[in-house]
N, C-alpha and C positions, 0 to 999 in steps of 0.2 A: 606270330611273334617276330618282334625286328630284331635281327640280326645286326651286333655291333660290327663296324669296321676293324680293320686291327692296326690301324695306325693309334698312335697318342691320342689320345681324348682329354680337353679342355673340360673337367669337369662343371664348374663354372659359368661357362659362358655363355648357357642359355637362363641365368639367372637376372636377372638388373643389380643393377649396383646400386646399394640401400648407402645410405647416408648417416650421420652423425647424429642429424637434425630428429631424423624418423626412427633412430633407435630412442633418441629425448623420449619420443610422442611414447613410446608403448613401455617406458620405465614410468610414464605421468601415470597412463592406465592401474599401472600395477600399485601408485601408491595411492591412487584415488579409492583404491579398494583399501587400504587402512585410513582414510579419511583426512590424507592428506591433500589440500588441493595446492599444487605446483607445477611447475609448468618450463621447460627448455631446459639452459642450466642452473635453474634454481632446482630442478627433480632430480636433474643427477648430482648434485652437489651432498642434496637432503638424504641419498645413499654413501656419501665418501665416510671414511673415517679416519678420527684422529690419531694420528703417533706420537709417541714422544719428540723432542725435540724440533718439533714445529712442523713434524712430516704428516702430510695426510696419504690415504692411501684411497685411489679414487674408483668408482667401481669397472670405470670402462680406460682399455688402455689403446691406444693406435699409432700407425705409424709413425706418426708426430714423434711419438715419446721412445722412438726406440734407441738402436743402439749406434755408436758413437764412430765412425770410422777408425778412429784415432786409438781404440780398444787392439787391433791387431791380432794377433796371435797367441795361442798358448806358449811359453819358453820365452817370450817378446815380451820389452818396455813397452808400457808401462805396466804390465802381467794381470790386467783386471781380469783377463781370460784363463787366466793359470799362470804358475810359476814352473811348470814342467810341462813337456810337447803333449800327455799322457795323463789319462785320470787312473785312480786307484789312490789307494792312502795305506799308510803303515796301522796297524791294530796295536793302539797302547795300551796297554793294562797298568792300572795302578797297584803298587801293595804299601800298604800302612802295618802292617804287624808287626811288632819287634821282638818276637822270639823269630832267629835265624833259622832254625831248621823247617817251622812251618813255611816261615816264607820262600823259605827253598822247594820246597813241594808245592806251593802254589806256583810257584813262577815256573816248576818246571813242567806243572799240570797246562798251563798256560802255552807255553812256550809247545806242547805237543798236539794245541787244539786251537789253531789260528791266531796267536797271538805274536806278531812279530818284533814288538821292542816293550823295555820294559820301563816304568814309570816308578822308581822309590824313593816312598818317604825317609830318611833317615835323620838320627840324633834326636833329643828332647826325649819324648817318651815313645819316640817310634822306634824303628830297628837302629840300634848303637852303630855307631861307626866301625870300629872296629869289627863289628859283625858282617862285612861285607861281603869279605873272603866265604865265610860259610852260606851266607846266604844265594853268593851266586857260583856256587860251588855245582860243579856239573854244565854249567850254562857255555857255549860257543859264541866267548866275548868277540869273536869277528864278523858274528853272523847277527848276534841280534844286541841289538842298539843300546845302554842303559843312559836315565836320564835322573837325575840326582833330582831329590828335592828337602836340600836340607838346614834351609831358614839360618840360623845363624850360626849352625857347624858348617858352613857350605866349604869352607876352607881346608876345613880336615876331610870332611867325606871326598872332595876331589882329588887331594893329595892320596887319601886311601885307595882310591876308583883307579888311579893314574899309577899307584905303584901294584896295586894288582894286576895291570896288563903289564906290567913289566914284568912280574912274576910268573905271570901262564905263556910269556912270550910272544905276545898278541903282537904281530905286526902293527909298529906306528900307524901307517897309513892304513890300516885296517880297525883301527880302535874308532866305532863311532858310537854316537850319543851327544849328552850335554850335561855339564856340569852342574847347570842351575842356578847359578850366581844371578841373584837379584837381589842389591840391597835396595834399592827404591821402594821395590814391592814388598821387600822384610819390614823395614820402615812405614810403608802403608800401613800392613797387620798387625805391629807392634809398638808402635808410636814412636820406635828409637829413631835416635838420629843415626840416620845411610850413615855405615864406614863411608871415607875416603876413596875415591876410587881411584886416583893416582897414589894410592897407600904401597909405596915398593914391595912389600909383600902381601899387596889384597889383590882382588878380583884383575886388575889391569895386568899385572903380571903373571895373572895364569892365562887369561887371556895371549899375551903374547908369547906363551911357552903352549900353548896347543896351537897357536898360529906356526910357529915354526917346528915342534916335534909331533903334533899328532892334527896334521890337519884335513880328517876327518868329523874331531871333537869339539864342540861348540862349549862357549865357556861361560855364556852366556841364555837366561831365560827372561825377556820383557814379558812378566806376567801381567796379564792384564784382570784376570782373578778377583783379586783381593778391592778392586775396582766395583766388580759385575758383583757381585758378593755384599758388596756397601750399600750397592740401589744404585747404580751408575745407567744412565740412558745408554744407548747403542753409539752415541756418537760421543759420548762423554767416555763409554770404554775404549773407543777408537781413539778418541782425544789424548786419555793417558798415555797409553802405548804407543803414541807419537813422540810422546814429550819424553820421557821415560829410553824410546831407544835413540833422541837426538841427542839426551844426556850421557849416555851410554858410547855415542861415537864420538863426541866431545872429549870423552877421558880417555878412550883409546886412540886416538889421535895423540893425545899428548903425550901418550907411552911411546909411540913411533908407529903406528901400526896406520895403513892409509885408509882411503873409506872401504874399498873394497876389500881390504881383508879383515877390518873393522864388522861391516854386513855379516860376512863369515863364522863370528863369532857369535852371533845371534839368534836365537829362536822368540818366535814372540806365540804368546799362550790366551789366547779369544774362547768363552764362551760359546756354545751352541745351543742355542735354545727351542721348544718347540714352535716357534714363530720361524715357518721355514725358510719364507720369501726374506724374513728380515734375517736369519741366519746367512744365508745364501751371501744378500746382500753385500753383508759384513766385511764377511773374508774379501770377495771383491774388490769391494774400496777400500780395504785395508792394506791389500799390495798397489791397489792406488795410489794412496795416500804415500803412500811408503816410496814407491817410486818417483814421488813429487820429492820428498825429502833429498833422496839422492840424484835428484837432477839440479836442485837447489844448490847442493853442496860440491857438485861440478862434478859429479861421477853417475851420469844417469845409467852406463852401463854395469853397477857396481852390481848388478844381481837383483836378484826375487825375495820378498821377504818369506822366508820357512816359515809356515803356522802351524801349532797343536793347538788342535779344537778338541774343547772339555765341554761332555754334555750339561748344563746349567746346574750348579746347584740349589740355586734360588728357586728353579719351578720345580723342584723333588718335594715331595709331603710328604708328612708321617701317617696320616688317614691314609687308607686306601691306598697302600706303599704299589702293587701291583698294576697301578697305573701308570706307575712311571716309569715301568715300562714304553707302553705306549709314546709316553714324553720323549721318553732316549732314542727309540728309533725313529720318532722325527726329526729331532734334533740330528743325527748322528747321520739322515738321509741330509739336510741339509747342508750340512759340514761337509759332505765327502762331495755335494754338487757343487756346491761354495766355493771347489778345491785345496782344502786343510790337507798337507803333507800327513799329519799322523793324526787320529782321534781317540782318545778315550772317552770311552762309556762307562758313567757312573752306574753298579749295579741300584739296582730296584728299593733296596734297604737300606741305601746308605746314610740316609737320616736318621738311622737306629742305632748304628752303631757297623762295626766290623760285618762286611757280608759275606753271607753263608756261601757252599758251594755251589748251591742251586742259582744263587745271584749272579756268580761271577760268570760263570756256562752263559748264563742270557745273557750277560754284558759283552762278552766275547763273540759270543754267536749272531748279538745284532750284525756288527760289522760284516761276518762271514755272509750271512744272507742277503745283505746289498750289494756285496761286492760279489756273492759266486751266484748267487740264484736270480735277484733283478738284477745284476750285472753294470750297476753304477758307474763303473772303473772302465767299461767300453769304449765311453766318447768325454774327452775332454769340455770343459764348462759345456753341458748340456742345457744349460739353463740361459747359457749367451746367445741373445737375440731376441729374449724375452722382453715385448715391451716395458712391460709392468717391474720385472729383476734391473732391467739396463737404468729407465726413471728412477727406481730405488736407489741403486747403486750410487749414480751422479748423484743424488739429493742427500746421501745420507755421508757423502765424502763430502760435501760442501760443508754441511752440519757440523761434522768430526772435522775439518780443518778449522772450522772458525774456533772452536774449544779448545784445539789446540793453538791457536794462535794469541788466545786470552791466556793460558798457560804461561805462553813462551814469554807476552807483554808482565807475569808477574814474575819472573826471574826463571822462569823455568820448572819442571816436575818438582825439584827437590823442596825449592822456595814453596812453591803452591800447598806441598805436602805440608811444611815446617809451619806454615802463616794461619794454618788452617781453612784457608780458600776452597780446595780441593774439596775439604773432606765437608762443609759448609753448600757447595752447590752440588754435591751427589748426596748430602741430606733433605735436601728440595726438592731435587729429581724423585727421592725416593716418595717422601711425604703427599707429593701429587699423586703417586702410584696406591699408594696406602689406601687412597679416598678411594681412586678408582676399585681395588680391590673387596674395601668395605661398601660401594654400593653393587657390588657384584658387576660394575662394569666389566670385569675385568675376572671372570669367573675362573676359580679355578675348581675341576671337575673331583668328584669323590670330597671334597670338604667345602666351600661352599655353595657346589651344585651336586646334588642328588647324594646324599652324603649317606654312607652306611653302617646305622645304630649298632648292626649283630654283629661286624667284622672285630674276628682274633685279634688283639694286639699283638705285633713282631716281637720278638726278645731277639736281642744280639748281646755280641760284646763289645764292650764299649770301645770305641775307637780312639785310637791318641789324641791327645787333645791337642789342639791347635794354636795356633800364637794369637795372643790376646792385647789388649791393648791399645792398640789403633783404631783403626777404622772397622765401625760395626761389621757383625753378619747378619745378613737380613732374610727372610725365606717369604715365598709368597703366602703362605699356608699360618704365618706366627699369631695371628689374633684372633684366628678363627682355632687353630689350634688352642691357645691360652680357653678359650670359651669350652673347647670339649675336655680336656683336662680336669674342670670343673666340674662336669658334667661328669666323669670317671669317675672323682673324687665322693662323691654326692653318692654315686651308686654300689660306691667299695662299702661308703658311712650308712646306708640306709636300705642296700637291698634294692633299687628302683629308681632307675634316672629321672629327674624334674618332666611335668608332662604339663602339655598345653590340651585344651577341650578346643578341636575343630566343629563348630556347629554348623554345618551345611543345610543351607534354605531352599526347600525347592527342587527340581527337579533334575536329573545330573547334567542333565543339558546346560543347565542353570549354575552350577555351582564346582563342577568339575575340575574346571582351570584353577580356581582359587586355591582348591581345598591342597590342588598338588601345587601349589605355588608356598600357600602357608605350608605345609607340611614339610616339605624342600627350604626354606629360609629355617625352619626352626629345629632341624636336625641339624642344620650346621654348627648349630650350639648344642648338640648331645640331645636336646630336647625334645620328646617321646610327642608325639601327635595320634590323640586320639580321638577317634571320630564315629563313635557307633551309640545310639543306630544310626544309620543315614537315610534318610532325613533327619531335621528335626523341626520343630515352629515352635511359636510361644506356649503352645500349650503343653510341649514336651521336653523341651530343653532342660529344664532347671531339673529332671530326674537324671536327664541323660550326664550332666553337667555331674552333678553329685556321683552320679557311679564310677565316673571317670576318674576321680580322684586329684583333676588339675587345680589349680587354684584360679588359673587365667585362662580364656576362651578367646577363641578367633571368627567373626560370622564370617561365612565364604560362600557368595552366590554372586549375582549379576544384577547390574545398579540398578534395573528395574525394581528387582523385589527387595531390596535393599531398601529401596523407600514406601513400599508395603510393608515390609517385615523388620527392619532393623531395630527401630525403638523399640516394639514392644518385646522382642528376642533378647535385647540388650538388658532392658527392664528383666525380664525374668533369671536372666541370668545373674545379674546384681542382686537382687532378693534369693536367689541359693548361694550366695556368697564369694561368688565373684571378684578377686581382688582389681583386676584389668579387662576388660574388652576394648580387643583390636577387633578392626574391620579391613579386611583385604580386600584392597581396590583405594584409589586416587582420596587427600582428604577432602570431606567436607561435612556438614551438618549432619550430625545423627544422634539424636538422643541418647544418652546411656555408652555411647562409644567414647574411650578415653585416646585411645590412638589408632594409627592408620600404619600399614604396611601396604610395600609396593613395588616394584619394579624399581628400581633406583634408589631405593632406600637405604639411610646407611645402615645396614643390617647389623656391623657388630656393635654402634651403639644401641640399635633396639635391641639384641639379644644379649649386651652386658647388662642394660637396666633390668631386663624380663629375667636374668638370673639373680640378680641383687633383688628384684621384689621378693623373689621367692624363697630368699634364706639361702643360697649355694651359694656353701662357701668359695672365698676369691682365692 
């Protein structure tokens, strides 16, 4: 046995140094095995994939592409690295209820289980303004943060928020939080036209009364939300919240207030999604980006932009709600590597309405477990250096400046809002998303990948409902949704969800991938798949066909026997009365086959016509 030395050891450096060229060669190998023949970088190309906004993401990243000198340090211009020397994040919890005493026991249930600042909705139909007092009754307004969110009371609930710490004696300099004033982002949701912001008694003026009496208090929130929520790209939501807080220092300026205590005032509010590299990304070049602003405006040392990162609510479903779980701790792992000062995690239910308390424990307890148990908050941007994060970051702040630069050439956030520009190309963004979603490029897990028929429907209670009028909500899950609904509906009316006859040919070698490919496409519409016995041929189908009680059949084998078996299977099963035969696989010629499914297929148009054939109602 050799016996190491005990000096340092170069692991390394009895290896050769492989090349760019030779890692080419054995990604060719790999795609010659699915029958692709390419070759240098046409093979690694034929692996990249496409992003939104013109980004691709490639599958090898190297030195070349890394990171930027000019990035510096965490607490340092231009803060791609962080806007604090120090990772960790504040645990935001949101409450929407508008009876004050439960929200008082939630918030204090919270506030005793890792939850460090608080997130509320108030006015309209969530908790009354004047309910404030009770609701944060018992709460140590010095210790833990509140952050108003209350759409077009935001005036009164500030006033209310700002004479309560006067009332419990909350030291000025100890009263922190954020007001929430955003009428840009009111006006996104509601189509109204933004108050005035030099309004002597609107936002500009609270704004310069927590600059000088509570400057802790931010008066200001650049949601970016109401954006991500519309269908807005990653750089289209970076785009708003550019324009959005340039208009924002624009009217506090005019107040008196300079750029840096103007920054001051501001918190800006980014989605977190389960795309982690592109979350990460985000925040990134968003103090990027943000930092370019204020070196523009001649104050580059004006400060960090502060971010709260909200888990997505566009990738939350109503299927398979306990997934989104899963969703939120990526998301929420992303965000706090990202470096987002606070994050909220949407509980698991919240696309049903008000979540239970078993919700909110998991929404709370995400955060706890990355930050106490994998220990997130150790090392400052852990993810700075990463070829792949650092290429993202430069690519997707170029992206997000050019959008905001089309913004700023049509007069600005408020204009782009008013002219309908804005709301016009984050309907586009969304409308390409749409396709990708209906051909499953774009899968989303539990509704339309591997979707499940026997799962309880959630019951909650319904949530306040939210400002309307403006700019759509959009969810990833809405039409594949709309198709199971139907499918509910059908089975409330009838006793028995609509069912498809899977006829598998052949041997399972042979037909195995189809049958769970059909099977999987057609429960994403509620649609019952049955397939016994297994096998079947033409001499047994049209029995098998009849017991099942479908009305439409899917043959699923492998193109060989497809063109031994298909006609005449297809033939048989038309003569037991058959209204459609699909065949699963690529199309082409086959007797008796009326259509094709497939990998890329737009599924919810096949699966809205396959429920209109069959009488479920729309």
């Amino acid at each position: 046995m050799t016996v190491l030395p005990d000096e340092g050891l170069s692991l390394a450096s009895e290896f050769p140094d492989a090349t760019h060229e030779q890692w080419q060669h054995l990604v060719e190998g790999v795609l010659r095995k699915s029958g692709k023949e390419v070759s240098g970088s046409a093979a690694e190309q034929a692996l990249a994939t496409a992003l939104e906004d013109g980004l691709t993401a490639r599958p090898l990243y190297t030195a070349e592409d890394g990171d930027s000198p000019e990035n510096g340090y965490p607490g340092f211009a231009p803060y791609v690295r962080g806007s604090r020397p120090v990772g960790g994040w504040d645990v935001r919890q949101r409450h929407q209820l508008a009876d004050p005493a439960r929200t008082n026991a939630a918030i204090l249930a919270d506030l005793e289980n890792g939850v460090t600042s608080l997130w509320l909705s108030v006015g309209g139909s969530a908790l009354p303004v004047e309910a404030l007092p009770q609701a944060l009754e018992g709460v140590y307004l010095d210790l833990a943060p509140v952050v108003l969110d209350a759409g077009a009371e935001t005036m009164a609930a500030a006033r209310g928020l700002l004479e309560l710490y006067e009332r419990r004696s909350v030291p000025r300099d100890q009263a922190r939080g954020n007001l929430g004033a955003d009428p840009l982002g009111l006006g996104a949701r509601t189509g109204a036209t933004p108050l005035a912001l030099d309004d002597p008694e609107g936002i500009a003026a609270l704004a310069v009364r927590c600059h000088e009496e509570f400057p802790q208090m931010r008066a200001l929130t650049v949601d970016a939300l109401p954006y991500h929520e519309a269908g807005a790209s990653t750089a289209q939501e970076l785009g708003t919240s550019l324009a959005t807080g340039v208009a924002y220092l624009r009217h506090l300026a005019a107040a008196g207030l300079d750029v840096e205590a103007a920054c001051r005032q501001m918190e800006f509010r980014y989605a977190a999604t389960a795309d982690q590299f592109l979350t990460i990304a985000k925040l990134r070049a968003a103090r990027l980006l943000w930092a370019r602003v204020l070196e523009a405006c001649g104050a580059p040392q004006a400060g960090a932009q502060r971010q709260h990162a909200v888990t997505s609510p566009v990738m939350m479903t109503r299927r398979d709600p306990y997934v989104n779980m899963l969703r939120t701790t990526i998301a929420t792992l992303g965000a706090g590597v990202g470096g987002a000062h606070a994050v909220s995690v949407l509980p698991f239910d919240s696309e049903w309405g008000l979540p239970d308390a078993f919700a909110r424990r998991i929404a709370r307890n995400t955060s706890s477990v990355l930050l106490e148990e994998s220990h997130l908050g150790r090392v400052a941007d852990p993810a700075g250096g990463s070829w792949y994060v650092e290429r993202l970051t430069s690519e997707l702040a170029d992206a997000a400046w050019r959008f905001f630069q089309e913004l700023e050439r049509a007069g600005g956030q408020r204009q782009a809002l008013e002219s309908g520009l804005l709301g016009e190309r984050i309907a586009a963004t969304w409308q390409a998303r749409k396709k990708k979603l209906a051909t499953r490029r774009e899968p989303v897990t539990g509704v339309s990948e591997f979707p499940n028929l026997a799962e309880q429907p959630v019951h909650r209670e319904p949530a306040p409902e939210g400002d309307t009028g403006g700019l759509p909500r959009v969810r990833r899950d809405e039409d594949y949704e709309a198709l199971r609904s139907r499918s509910d509906a059908h089975l409330l009316a009838t006793g028995s969800r609509p069912k498809v006859f899977l006829a598998a040919l052949g041997p399972a070698s042979a037909h195995t991938a189809r049958v769970t490919f059909a099977a999987n496409l057609f429960q994403a519409a509620g649609v019952e798949a049955v397939h016994d016995p297994v096998p079947v041929d033409a001499g047994t189908v049209a029995a098998a066909f009849t017991r099942s009680g479908a009305p439409c059949a899917v043959l699923c084998s492998s193109d060989t026997l497809y063109e031994e078996q298909a006609a005449a299977v297809a033939g048989a099963l038309k003569s037991a009365g058959a209204q459609q035969v699909f065949l699963a696989g690529r199309p082409g010629e086959h007797e008796g086959v009326d259509a094709y499914v497939y990998a890329g297929c737009d599924a919810v148009s096949v699966l809205t016509s396959v429920l209109d054939r069959m009488g479920v109602a729309a």
